[in-house]
C-alpha positions as CSV (number, residue, x, y, z in Angstrom):
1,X,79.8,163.4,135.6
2,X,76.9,162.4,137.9
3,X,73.5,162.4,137.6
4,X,71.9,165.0,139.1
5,X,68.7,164.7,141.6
6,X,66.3,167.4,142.2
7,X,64.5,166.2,145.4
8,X,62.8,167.5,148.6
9,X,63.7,165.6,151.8
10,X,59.7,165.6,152.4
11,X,58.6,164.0,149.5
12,X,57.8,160.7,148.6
13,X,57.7,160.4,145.2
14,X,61.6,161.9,145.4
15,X,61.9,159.0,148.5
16,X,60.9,156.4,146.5
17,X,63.3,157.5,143.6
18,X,65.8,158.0,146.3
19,X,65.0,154.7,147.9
20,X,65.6,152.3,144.5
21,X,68.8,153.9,143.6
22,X,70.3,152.9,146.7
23,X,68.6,149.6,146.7
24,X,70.4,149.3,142.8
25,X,73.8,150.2,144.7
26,X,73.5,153.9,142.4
27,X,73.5,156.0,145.3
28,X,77.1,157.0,144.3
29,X,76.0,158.3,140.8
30,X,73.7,160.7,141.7
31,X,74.3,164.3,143.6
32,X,70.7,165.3,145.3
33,X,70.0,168.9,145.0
34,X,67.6,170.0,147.4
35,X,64.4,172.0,145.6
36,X,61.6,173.8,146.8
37,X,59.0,173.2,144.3
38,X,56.6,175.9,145.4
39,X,59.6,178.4,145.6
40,X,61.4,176.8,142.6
41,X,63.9,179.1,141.0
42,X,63.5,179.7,136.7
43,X,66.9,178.0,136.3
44,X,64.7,174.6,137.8
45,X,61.5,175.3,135.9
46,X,63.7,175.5,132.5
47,X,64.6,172.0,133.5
48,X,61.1,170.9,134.6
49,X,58.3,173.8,133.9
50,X,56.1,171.6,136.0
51,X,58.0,172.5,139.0
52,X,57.7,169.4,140.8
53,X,59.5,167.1,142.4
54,X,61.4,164.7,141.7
55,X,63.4,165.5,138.1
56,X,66.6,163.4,137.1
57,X,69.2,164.9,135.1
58,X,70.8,161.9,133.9
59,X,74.9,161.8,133.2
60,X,74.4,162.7,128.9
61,X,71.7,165.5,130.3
62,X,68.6,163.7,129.6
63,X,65.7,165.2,131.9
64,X,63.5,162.8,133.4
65,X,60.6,164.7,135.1
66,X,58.5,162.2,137.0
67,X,59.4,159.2,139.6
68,X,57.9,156.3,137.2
69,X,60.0,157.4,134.6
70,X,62.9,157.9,136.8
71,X,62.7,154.5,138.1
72,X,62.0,152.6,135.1
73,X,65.3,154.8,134.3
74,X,67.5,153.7,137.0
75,X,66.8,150.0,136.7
76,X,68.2,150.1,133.5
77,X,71.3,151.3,134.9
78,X,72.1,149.2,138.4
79,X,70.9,145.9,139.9
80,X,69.5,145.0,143.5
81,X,65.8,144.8,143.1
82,X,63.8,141.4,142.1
83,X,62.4,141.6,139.0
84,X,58.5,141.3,138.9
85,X,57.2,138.0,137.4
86,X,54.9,137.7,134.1
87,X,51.7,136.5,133.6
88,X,48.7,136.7,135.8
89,X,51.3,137.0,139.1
90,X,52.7,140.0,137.6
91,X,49.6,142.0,137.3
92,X,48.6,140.9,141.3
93,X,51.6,142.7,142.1
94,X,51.3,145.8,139.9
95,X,47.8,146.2,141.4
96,X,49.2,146.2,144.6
97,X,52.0,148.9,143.7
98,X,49.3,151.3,142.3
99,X,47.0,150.9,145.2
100,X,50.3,151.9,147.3
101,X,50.6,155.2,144.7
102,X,47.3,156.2,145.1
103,X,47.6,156.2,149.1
104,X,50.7,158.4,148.2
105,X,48.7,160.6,145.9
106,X,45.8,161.2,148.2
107,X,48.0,161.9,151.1
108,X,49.8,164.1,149.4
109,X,46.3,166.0,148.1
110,X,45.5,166.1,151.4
111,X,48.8,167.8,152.3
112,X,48.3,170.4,149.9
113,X,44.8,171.3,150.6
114,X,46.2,172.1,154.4
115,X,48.5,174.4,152.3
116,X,45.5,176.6,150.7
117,X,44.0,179.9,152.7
118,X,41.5,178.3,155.5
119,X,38.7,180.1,154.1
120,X,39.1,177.8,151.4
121,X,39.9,174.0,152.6
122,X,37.7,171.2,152.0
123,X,37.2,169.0,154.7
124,X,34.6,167.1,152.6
125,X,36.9,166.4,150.2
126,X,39.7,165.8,152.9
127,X,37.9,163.2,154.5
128,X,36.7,161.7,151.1
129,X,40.6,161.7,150.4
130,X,41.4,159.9,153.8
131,X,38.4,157.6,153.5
132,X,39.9,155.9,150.7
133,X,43.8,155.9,152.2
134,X,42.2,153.5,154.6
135,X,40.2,151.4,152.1
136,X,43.4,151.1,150.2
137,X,45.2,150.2,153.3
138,X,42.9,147.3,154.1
139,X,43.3,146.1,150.6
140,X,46.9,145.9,151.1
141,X,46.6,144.5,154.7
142,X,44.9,141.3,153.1
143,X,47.8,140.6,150.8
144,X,50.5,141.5,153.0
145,X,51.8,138.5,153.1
146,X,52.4,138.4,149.4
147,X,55.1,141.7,150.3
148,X,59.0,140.4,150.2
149,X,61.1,141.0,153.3
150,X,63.9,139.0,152.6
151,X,67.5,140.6,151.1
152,X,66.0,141.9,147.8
153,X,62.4,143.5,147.0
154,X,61.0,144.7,144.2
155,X,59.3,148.0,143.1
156,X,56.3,147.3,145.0
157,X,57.3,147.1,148.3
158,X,59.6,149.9,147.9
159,X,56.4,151.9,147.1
160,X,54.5,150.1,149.8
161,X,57.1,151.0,152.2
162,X,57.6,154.9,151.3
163,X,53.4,155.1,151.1
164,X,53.3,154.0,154.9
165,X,56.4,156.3,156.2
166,X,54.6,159.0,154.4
167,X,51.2,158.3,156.3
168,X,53.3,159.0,159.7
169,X,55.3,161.7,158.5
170,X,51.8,163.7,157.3
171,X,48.9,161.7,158.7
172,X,49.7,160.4,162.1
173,X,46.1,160.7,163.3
174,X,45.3,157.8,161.0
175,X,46.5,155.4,163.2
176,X,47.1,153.0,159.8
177,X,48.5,150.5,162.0
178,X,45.3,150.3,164.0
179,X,43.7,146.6,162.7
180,X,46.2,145.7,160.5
181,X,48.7,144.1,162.3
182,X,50.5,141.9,159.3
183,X,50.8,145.2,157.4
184,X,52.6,146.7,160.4
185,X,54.6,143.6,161.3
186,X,56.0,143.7,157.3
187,X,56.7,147.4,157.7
188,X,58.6,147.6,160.8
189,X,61.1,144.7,159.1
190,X,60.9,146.8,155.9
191,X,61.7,150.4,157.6
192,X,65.2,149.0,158.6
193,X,66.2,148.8,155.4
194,X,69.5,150.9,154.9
195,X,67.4,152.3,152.1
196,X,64.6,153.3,153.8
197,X,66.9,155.0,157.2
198,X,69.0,157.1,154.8
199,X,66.3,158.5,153.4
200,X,64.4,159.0,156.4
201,X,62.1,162.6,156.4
202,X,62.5,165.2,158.6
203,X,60.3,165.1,161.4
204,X,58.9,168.8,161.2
């Protein structure tokens, strides 16, 4: 029996989920099942009453309703990501990875305020949202050179990675590869990825 995942092709905590299980070789184990989370039907929100996206229904029917938990999940089950290092390197990296989740996180907040009647958008808050998207980005243009290209990567570039492919899918006008140069040069190698093009968004 496979595992099931309840994704949308749009978002990128279900990319990222989507990306490491084919970086672990598990892309085989798991049927996708497409899911409207704003539309989601009950027999989803008896699964996940959160209604979001992504949830894992693993092969003994254990629900996993959030993408941390779904890839600390998966690496337990395939191999094909670098493990991150202890000590004082490992916690470098894990700030990295969380500054790339928060991008994700106010992109995405700023995606769903565009979804709200007009009458009642924030564009104060929008802009506070996108203000830090770039401050985050500049962070992570100063280390770039501490992200992996090579023939395995680790959780942190996958999030990386998915963060920035979700800034062009939803925030073009950002321009995030205006003044950071080595963060665009790492990305354009990392985009190729067979992960990353099968798991490519829709364009509209």
């Amino acid at each position: 029996m496979k595992m099931k995942l309840y994704c949308s092709s749009t978002s990128p905590y279900a990319r990222k989920v989507r990306v490491v299980a084919h970086e672990l070789g598990l892309s085989n184990l798991i049927e996708e099942v497409p899911t409207d989370p704003y539309n989601a039907a009950d027999t989803y929100l008896s699964i996940n009453p959160l209604s979001k996206v992504p949830t894992l229904v693993t092969d003994t029917g254990q629900v996993l309703p959030d993408s941390t938990l779904i890839v600390e999940y998966l690496q337990t089950r395939g191999r094909g990501l670098t493990s991150l290092p202890r000590g004082a390197a490992r916690w470098a990296i894990l700030r990295r990875q969380w500054l790339a989740e928060g991008i994700i996180d106010l992109a995405v907040s700023c995606q769903l305020e565009k979804r709200r009647p007009a009458e009642l958008q924030s564009s104060t808050l929008s802009e506070r949202h996108l203000a830090s998207v770039l401050r985050a980005l500049d962070a992570l243009e100063a280390e770039a050179g501490e992200l992996l290209s090579t023939e395995t990567v680790r959780t942190v570039e996958v999030t990386v990675g998915v963060a920035l492919g979700y800034l062009d899918l939803r925030q073009p006008q950002l321009q995030w590869r205006k003044g950071r140069e080595r963060l665009a040069h790492w990305y354009l190698s990392f985009a190729l990825r067979p992960s990353m093009q099968s798991t490519q968004p829709p364009s509209s």
